[in-house]
N, C-alpha and C positions, 0 to 999 in steps of 0.2 A: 291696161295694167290697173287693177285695183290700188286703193289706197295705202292700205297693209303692203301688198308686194311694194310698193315705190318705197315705205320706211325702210324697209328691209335694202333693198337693193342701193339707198345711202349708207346705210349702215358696210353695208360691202366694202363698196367705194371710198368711205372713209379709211377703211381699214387698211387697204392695197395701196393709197396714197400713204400712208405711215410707213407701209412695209419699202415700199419705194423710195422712199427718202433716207430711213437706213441702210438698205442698199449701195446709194451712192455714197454716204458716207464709208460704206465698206474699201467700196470699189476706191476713191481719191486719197485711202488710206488714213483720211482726219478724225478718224474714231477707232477706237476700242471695241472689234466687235461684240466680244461678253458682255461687256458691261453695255453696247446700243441693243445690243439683245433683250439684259432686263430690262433696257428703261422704255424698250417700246412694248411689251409685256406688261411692264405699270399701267401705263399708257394707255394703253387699249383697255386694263379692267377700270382704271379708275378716270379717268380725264375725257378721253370722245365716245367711247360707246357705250350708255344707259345700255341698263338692261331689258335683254330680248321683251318684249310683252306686246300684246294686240293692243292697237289704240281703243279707248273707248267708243262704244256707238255714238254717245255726245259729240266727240272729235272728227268721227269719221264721215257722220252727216253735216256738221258744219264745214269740214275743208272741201266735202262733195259740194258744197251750196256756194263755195267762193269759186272752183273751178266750172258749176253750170252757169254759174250769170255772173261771166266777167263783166267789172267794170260796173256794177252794180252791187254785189256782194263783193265788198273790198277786201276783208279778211275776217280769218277764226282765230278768237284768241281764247285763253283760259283768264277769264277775269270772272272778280266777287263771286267764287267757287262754282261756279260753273261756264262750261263752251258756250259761246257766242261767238253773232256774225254783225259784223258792220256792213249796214242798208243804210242807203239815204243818210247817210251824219248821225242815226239812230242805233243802240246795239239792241238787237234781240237773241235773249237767250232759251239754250236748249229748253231747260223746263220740262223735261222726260218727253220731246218729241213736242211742246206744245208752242218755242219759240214766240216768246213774249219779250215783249219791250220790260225794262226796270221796272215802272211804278207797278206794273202787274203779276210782276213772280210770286207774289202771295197769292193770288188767285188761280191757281193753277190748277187744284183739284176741280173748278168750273169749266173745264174746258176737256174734251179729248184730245189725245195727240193725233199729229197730221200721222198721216201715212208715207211712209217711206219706203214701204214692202224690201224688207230685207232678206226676202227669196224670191225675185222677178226672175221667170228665166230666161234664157235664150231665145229656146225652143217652145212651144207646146207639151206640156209632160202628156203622157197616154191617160186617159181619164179610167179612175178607179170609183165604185159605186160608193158612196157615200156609205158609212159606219152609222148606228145605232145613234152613238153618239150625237154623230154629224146631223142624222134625221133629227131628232128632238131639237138643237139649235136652229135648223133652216126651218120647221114647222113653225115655230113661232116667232119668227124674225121678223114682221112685220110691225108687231107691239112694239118692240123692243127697239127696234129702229128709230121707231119715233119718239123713244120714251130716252134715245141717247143723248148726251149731253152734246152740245155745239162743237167744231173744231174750229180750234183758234185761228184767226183769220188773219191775226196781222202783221205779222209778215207777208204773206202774199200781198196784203192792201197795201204794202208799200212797194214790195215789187215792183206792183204794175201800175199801181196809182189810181188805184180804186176802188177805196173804201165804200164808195155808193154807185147808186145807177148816171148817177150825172155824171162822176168823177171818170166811171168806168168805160160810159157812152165815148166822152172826148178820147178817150185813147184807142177808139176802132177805127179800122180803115175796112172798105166792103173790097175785096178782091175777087180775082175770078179763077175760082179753083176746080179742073177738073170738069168742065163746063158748067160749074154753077157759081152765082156769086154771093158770098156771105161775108158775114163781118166780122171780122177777126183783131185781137191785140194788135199794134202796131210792132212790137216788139219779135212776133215769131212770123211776119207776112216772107222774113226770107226761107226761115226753116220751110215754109211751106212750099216756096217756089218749089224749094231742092226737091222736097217729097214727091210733088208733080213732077217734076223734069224724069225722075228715076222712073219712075211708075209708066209714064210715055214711050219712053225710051223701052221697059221692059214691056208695054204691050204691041210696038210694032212687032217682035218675033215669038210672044207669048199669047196664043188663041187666047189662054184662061185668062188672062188679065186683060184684056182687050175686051174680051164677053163682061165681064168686071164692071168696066170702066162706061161700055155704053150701056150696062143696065142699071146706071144708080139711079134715081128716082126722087128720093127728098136730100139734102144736106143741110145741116144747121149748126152754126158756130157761136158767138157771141148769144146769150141770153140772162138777162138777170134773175139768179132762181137757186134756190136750195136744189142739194140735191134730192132725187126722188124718195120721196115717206121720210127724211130727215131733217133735221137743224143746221144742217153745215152747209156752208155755202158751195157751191160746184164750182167746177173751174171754166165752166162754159159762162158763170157770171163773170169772169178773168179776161175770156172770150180767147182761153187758150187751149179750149178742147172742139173736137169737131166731130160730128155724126154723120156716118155716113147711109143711106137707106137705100137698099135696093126697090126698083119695083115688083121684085118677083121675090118673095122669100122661099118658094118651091117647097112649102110646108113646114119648113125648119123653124126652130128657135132664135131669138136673135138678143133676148134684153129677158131677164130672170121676172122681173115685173109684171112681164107683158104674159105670163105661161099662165098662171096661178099655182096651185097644188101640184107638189112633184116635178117641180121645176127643178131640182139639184138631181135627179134622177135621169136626164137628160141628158147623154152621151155625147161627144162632140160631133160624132154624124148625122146627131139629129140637130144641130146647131149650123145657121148660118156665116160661115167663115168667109173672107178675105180672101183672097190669094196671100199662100207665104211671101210672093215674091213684095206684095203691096205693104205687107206688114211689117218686113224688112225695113222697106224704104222709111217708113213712119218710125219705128226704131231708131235708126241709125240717124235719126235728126232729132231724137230728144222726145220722140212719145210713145206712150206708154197705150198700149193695147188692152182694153176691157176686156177681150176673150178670155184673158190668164187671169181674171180675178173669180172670185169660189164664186160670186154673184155674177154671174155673167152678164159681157154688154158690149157684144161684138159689134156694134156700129161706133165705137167709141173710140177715139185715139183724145189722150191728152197731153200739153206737152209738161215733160215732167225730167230733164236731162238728169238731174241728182239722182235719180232711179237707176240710171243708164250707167253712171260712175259705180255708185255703191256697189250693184251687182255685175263688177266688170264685163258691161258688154261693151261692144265697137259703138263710138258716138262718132261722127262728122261735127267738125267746130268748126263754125263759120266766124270768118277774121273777119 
């Protein structure tokens, strides 16, 4: 259930309990029905149900960030006009997507906002050839990448607690995922169990993901490092994203970088994919799959569960 559907569906529920409560006043005979009539009529326009409206993006991404990281993201409030989230005894606020602590909401236009992809899909959409348009912007993306301003980074550094490579280092544990072992946040080693357990389990009766599974070849987790031709920090410095590599790309595409010229031109059959069934499993635990970004970077899972709320897809939450 999306954020939107759940206002709405109190809003219901509000309603039916009012209607219900005049009701029995019908029924035990202690009321005036005309007159409990108007007055739950008032009621309802002026006292419990504000009017219908879509919550703000600001709103909808800060109550998705208290519902991904229970117990760490304590709540969203509306305070000093704008949504904010309490992390760590700290509030950070929205800041058009840039979630910054107080002393730095003036500084806002230095910073890009995160990404929250407000159209992640379910599925894989059918790949349509890139526009005129779209050619001119991907031809010169490499300038321009690097010529983009930083994303703001901290909120995540408080996340996970780690603002540096020292800070970042203490919070890995190496585990053993999938038959390799890499070093990952300590914070997602269980999402990941799950992801492995499912993925196992679908390749005793699934050839494709069993061929999958024993042709990976490199994997890497945990790295401190900007992302690729950028200023923003990756979330593999987070050590909450993982690459997975085959030894055999069978000629395909796998990472947008890695093609050169004409790389958006590049249909998904000529790209290296997953198994849906793999991809699933990585989903439905809170990570976000490269393949469905315009940049493609099909070895990439990151975990990113607020993606997974916003764009109501199915999350597993682990208690």
């Amino acid at each position: 259930m999306s954020i939107v559907q759940g206002v709405f569906l109190k809003r219901q529920l509000i309603a039916l309990c009012l209607i219900a409560a005049v009701g029995i006043a019908f029924a035990d005979g202690s009321g005036n029905p005309q007159a409990e009539a108007q007055d739950l009529h008032r009621h309802l326009a002026t006292a419990v149900l504000p009017a219908e409206h879509e919550p703000s993006r600001a709103e909808q991404v800060t109550r998705a960030l208290v519902q991904a990281y229970p117990g760490r993201v304590l709540r969203a409030e509306f305070r000093n006009g704008d949504w904010a989230v309490l992390l760590r005894g700290n509030w950070f606020y929205y800041s058009e997507g840039r979630f910054l602590p107080s002393e730095l909401r003036g500084r806002a236009s230095q910073y890009r906002p995160i990404a929250f992809y407000n159209n992640y899909p379910r599925e894989l959409p059918p790949w349509t050839p890139p526009t005129p348009e779209q050619v001119n912007r991907f031809r010169g993306v490499g300038a321009t990448r690097a010529a983009q301003l930083p994303r703001a980074t901290y909120f995540f550094d408080a996340l996970y607690q780690a603002s540096n490579r020292d800070q970042a280092y203490r919070q890995m544990q190496t585990i053993s995922f999938l038959g390799r072992r890499i070093p990952v946040h300590n914070a997602i080693v269980r999402e990941l169990a799950m992801v492995e357990s499912r993925i196992m389990a679908a390749a005793e009766t699934d050839p494709a993901v069993r061929q999958w599974v024993q042709g990976i070849g490199r994997m890497y987790g945990w790295n401190w490092r900007n992302v690729g031709g950028t200023q923003s920090r990756s979330f593999h410095a987070y050590g909450v994203a993982v690459d997975i590599i085959p030894r055999d790309l069978g000629g395909r595409a796998m990472y947008w970088r890695w093609v050169g010229a004409g790389w958006y031109n590049i249909p998904h059959e000529g790209r290296y994919h997953p198994p849906d069934v793999v991809i699933r499993a990585f989903q439905e635990l809170g990570f976000v799959w490269g393949g469905k970004w315009s940049f493609f970077d099909t070895m990439h899972f990151e975990f990113r569960p607020e993606v997974m709320i916003l764009n109501g897809l199915d999350l597993i939450t682990l208690q």
